[in-house]
C-alpha positions in Angstrom: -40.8 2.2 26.4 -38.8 -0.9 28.1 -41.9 -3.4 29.4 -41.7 -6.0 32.3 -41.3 -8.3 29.3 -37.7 -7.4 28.2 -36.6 -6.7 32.0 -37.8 -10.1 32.9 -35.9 -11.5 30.4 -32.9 -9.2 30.8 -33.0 -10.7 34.8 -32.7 -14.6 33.2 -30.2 -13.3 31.2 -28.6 -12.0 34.5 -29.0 -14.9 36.9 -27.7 -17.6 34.4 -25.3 -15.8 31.6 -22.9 -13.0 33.6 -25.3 -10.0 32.7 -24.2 -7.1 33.8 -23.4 -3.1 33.6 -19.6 -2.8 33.8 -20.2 1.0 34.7 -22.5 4.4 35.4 -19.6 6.8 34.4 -20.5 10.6 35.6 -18.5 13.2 32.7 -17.8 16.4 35.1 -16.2 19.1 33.0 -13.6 20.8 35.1 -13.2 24.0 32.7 -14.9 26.6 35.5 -12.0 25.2 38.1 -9.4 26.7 36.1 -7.0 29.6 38.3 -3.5 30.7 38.5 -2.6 29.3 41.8 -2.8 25.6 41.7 -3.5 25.3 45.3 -6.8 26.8 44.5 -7.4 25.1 41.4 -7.4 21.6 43.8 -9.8 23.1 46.0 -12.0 24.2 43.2 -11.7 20.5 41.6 -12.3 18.9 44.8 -15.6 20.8 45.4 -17.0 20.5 42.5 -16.5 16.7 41.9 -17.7 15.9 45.6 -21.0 17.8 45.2 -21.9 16.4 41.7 -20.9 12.6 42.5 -21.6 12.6 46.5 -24.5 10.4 45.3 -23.6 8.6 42.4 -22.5 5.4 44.4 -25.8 5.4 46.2 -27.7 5.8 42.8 -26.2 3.4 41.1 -26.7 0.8 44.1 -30.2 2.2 44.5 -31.1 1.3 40.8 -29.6 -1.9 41.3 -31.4 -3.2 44.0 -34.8 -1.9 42.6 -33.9 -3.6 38.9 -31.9 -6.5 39.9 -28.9 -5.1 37.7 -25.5 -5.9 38.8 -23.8 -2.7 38.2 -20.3 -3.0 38.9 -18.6 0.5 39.0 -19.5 3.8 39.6 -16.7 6.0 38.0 -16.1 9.6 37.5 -14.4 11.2 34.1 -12.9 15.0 34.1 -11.3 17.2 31.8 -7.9 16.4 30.8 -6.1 18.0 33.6 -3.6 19.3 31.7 -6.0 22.1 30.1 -7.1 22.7 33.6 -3.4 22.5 34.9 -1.9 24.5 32.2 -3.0 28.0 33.7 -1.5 27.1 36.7 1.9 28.1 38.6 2.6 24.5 39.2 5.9 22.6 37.4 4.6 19.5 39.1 0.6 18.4 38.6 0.8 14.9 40.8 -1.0 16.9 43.6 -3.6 17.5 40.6 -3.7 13.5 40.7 -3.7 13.8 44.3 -6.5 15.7 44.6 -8.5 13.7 42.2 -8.1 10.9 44.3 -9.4 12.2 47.2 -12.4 13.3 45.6 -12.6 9.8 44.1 -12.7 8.0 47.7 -15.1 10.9 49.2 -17.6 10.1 46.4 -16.7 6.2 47.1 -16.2 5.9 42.9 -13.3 2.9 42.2 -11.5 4.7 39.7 -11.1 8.6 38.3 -9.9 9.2 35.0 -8.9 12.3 33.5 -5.2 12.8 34.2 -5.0 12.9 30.9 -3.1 15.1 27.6 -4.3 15.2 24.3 -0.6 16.1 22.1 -1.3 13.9 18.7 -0.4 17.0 16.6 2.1 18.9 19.6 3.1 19.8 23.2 2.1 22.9 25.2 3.9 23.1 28.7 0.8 21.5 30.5 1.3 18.9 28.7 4.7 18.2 28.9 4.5 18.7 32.4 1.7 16.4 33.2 3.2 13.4 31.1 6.0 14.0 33.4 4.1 13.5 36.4 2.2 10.8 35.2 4.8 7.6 36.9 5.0 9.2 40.2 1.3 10.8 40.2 0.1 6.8 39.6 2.5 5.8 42.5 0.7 8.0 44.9 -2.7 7.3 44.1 -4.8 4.6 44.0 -8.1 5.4 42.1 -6.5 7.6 39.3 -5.7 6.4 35.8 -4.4 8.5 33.1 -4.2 8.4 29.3 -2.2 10.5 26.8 -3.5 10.5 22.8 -0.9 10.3 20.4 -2.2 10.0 17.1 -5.6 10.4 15.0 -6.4 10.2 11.6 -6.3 14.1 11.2 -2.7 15.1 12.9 -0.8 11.6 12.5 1.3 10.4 14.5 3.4 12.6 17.2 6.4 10.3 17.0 7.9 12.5 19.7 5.1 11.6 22.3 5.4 8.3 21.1 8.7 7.7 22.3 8.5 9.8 25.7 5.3 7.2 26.5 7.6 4.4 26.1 9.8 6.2 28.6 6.6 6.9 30.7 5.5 3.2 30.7 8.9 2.2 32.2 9.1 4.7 34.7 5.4 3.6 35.8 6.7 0.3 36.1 9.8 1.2 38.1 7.8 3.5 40.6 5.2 0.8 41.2 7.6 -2.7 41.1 6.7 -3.7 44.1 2.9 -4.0 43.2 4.1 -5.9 40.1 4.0 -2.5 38.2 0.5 -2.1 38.7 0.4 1.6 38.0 1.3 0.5 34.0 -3.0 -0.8 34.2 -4.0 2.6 34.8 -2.3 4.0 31.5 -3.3 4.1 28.3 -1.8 5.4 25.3 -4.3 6.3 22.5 -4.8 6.8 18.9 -8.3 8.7 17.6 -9.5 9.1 21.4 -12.8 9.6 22.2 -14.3 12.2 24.3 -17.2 10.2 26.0 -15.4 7.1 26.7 -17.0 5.4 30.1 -14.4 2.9 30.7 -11.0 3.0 32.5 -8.5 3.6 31.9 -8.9 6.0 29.2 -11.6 7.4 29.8 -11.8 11.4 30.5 -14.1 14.0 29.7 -14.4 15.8 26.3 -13.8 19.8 26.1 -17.0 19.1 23.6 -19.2 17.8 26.4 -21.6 19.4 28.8 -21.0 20.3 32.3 -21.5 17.8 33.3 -23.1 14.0 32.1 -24.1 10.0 32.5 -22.4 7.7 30.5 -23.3 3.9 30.8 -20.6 0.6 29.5 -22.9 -2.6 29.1 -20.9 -5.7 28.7 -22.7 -9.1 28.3 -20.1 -11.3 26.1 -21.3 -14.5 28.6 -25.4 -13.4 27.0 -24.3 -13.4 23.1 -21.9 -17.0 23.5 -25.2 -18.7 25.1 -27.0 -17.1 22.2 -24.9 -18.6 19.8 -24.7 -21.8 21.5 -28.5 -22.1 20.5 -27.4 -21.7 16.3 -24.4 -24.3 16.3 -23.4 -25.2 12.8 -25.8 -22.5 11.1 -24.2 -20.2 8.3 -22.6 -16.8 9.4 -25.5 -15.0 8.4 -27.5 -16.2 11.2 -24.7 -15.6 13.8 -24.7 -12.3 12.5 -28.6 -12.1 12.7 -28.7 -13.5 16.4 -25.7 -11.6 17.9 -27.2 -8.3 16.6 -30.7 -9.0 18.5 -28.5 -10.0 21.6 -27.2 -6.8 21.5 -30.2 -5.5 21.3 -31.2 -6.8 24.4 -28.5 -5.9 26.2 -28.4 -2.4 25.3 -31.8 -1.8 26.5 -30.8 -2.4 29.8 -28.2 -0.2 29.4 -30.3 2.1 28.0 -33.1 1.5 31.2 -30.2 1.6 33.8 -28.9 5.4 32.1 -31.8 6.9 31.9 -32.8 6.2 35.7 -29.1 7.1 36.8 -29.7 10.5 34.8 -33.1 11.0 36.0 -32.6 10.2 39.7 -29.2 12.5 40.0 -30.9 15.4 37.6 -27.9 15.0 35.1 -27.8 14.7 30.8 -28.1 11.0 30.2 -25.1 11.5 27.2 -24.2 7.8 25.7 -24.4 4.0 26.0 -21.5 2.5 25.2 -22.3 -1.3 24.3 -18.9 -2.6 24.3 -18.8 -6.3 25.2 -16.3 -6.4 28.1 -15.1 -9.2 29.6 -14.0 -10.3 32.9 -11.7 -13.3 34.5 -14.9 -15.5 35.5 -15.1 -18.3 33.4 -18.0 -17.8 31.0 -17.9 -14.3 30.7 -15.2 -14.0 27.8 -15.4 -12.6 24.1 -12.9 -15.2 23.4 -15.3 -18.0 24.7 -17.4 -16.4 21.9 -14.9 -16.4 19.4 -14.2 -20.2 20.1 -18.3 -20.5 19.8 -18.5 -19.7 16.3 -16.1 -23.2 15.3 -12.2 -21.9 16.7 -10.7 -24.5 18.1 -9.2 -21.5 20.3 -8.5 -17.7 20.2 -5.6 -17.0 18.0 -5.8 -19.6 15.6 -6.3 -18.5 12.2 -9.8 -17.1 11.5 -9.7 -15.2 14.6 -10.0 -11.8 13.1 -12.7 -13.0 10.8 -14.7 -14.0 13.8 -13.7 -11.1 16.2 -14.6 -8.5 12.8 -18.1 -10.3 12.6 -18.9 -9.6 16.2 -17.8 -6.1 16.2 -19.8 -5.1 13.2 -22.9 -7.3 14.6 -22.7 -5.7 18.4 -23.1 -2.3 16.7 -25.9 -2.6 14.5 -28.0 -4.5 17.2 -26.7 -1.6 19.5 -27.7 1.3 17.5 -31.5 0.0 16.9 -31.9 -0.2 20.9 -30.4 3.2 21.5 -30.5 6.8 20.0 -27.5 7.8 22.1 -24.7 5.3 21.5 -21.0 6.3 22.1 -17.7 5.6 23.7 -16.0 2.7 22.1 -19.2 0.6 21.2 -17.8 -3.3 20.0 -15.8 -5.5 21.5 -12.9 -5.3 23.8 -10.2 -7.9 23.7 -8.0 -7.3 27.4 -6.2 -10.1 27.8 -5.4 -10.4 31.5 -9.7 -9.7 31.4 -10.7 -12.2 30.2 -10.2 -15.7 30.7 -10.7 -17.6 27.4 -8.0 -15.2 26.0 -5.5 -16.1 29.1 -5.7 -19.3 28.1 -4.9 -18.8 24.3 -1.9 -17.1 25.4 -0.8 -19.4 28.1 -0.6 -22.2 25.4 0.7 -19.9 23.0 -1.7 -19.8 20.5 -2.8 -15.9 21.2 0.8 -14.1 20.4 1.2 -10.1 20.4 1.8 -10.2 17.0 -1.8 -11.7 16.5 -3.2 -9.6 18.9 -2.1 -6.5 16.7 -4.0 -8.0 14.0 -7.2 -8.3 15.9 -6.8 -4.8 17.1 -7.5 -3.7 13.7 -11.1 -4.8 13.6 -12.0 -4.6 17.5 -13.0 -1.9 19.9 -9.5 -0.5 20.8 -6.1 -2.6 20.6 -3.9 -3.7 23.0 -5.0 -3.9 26.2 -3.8 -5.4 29.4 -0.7 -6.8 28.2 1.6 -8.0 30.5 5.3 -8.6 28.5 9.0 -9.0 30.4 10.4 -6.3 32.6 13.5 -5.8 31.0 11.3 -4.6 27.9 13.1 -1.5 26.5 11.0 1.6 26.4 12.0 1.8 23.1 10.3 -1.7 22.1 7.5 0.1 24.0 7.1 3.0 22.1 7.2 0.9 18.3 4.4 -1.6 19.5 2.8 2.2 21.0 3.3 3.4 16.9 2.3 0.6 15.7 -1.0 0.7 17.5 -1.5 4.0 16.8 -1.0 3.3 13.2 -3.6 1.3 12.5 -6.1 3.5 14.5 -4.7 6.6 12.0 -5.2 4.9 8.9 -8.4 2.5 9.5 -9.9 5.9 11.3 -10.9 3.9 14.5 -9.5 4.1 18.1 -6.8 2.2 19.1 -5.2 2.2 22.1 -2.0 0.1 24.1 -2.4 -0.6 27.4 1.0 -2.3 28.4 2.8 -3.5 31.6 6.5 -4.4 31.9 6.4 -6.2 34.8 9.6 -5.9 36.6 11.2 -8.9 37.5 9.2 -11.2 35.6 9.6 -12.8 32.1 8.1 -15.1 29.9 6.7 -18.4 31.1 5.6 -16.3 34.5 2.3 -14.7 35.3 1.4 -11.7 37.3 -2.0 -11.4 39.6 -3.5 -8.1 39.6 -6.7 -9.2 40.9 -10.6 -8.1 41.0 -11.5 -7.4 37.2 -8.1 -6.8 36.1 -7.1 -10.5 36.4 -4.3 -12.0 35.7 -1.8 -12.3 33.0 0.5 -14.5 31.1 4.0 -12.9 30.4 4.3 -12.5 26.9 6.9 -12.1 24.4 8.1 -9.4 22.2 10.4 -9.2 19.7 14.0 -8.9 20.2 15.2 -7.2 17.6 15.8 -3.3 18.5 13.0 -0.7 17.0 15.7 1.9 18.8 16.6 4.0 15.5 13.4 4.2 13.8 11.7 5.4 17.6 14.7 8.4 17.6 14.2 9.5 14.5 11.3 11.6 16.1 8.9 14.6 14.2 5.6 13.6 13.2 4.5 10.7 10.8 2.0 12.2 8.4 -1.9 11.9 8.8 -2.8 9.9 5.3 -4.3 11.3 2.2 -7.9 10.4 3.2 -7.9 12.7 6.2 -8.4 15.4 3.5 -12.2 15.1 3.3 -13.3 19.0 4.0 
């Protein structure tokens, strides 16, 4: 049981270290909307999500005020639409996106992922078509993000999706320029994705999951830097020791806040995903924490020690506080999200290169990365199979969430404001990845996928 003890000392954790729960995620599975006509398959989608979310918003306020628990966004997950899309007549699934969106602003959620495709091993027609809609289905809507998964440790690497994405991502850009290609933030291209993912923009619904579900995100990087500020100069063993019981803490409140949320709405409380996810405020950055442990500042070398250290810590303590822990679970490293790591890359320390290494022992890879508009989608697509590389052979998730912001380049930033921040413009390579991205077919999943 959670006593007054821990919440009163999850409410001073709160008031004076950026507590918070970044989201109450509701999973609805959208299998049962499935019909030829698309028309009614929107009408069937819109009914259903309305009458399980219309009071998911109110909930998640309700449990707010009675806790004291800033909890940030209340979100809504489906089935990748192009399963549900696929038995459709449509060549076109953006009013699919459209539709979702209006759901999402009846039910008053901020965003609605789901327009999604799972093709690491192939293509069916749905999903070829709904990639295709993906730039102008993002131009038209405001609250729906989409993700495609391109590689996993059992198929490999579609090579072929890998280089339409980049195509995609440039498009997306295009279609939204005039909102400094906002529409690239609510795209993600993954490797090994996870089916009960809470957090945007990748998150969407699992065909493994129940009807429907209550996922949680904790965050809390401000909580475990204060922590550590307490054991300056001891051995790595006791940061270890004291991040671990940090997380702890913080994922019984997540824990408290999903059981309430699934108790009060009469729906499966499914995961907490403890992932420590930052935010622009000053003070509230996994970077900051990073620079805690003796970094003179994120990027230098040691980084991926550090940032490997944390990962591994925020899991164990999460586990012990919940039986039910899922998602992405670690530590997320956006760079427009978070301020410390702004900073290393304004100054030039944090590079995309280094970034790529972190990636490798983090939550999920490259994430909110603003680069130069006139990147080629080709460039794109290698950083895209790079990414999706390490998350096939390390058998983790990865994922690239990238935004060629058109007309800007390096030494300019781009505002995209609220918990999405704002971002330095930063470099790639020059040199052309054009004929290794054309090749196309499928790289290989490795020899230790063979474990039946």
């Amino acid at each position: 049981m959670i006593n007054t003890r821990e919440i009163m000392e999850t409410i001073k954790m709160i008031d004076d270290e950026h507590l918070d729960i970044r989201t109450i995620t509701m999973g609805i599975s959208l299998l049962d909307c499935i019909d030829s006509s698309a028309e009614k398959a929107c009408e069937k989608i819109y009914e259903k999500i309305t009458r399980l979310a219309k009071d998911l918003v109110k909930t998640g306020e309700d449990i707010s005020r009675q806790y004291g628990i800033p909890i940030i966004n209340k979100r809504i997950s489906v089935t990748p639409i192009s399963i549900i899309a696929g038995a459709s007549d449509a060549d076109n699934y953006v009013m699919f996106a459209q539709t979702l969106d209006r759901a999402a602003k009846a039910t008053g959620v901020n965003f609605i992922g789901g327009f999604s495709a799972l093709v690491q091993k192939g293509f069916t027609q749905g999903d070829r078509i709904l990639i295709d809609s993906i730039p102008e289905a993002l131009a038209k809507t405001e609250r729906v993000c989409s993700s495609v998964a391109v590689g996993s440790t059992k198929a490999g690497i579609n090579m072929d999706a890998v280089k339409l994405m980049g195509q995609i991502i440039k498009k997306t850009a295009d279609m939204t320029a005039e909102e400094d290609s906002f529409g690239c933030a609510k795209l993600v291209v993954f490797s090994n994705a996870v089916e009960d993912n809470p957090f945007m923009a990748g998150a969407f619904h699992g065909v493994g999951e129940g009807d429907c579900v209550i996922n949680v995100g904790v965050s809390g990087p401000g909580v475990v830097k204060a922590a550590l500020s307490k054991v300056k100069g001891a051995d790595f063993g006791t940061v270890a020791e004291t991040i671990k019981k940090t997380a702890f803490k913080i994922t019984r409140m997540g824990q408290l806040v999903a059981q309430e949320a699934s108790r009060r709405l009469n729906v499966p409380f499914g995961i907490v995903d403890l992932s420590l996810a930052p935010t622009p405020e000053v003070g509230d950055s996994v970077a900051y924490i990073l620079e805690e442990m003796g970094l003179e500042r994120c990027g230098t070398h040691g980084t991926t020690a550090a940032l490997a250290l944390l990962n591994d810590a925020v899991k164990k303590g999460g586990v012990m506080a919940s039986s039910y822990v899922g998602g992405l679970s670690g530590a997320f490293i956006p760079v427009s999200e978070d301020a410390g790591m702004i900073a290393a890359a304004e100054c030039g320390t944090l590079t995309l290169d280094k970034l790529e290494a972190m990636t490798c022992v983090c939550s999920v890879g490259l994430d909110m990365i603003a680069v130069p508009g006139d990147t080629t989608a080709e460039t794109i697509s290698a950083i895209i199979a790079d990414e999706s590389a390490i998350g096939m052979i390390n058998q983790k998730t990865t994922a690239v969430r990238i935004i060629p912001v058109i007309g800007k380049n390096v030494g300019e930033s781009v505002e995209f404001g609220g918990l999405l921040g704002y971002a330095p413009i930063m470099p790639v390579h020059k040199e052309s990845s054009a004929e290794f991205i054309n090749r196309g077919g499928r790289i290989p999943a490795p020899i230790h996928s063979l474990k039946n």
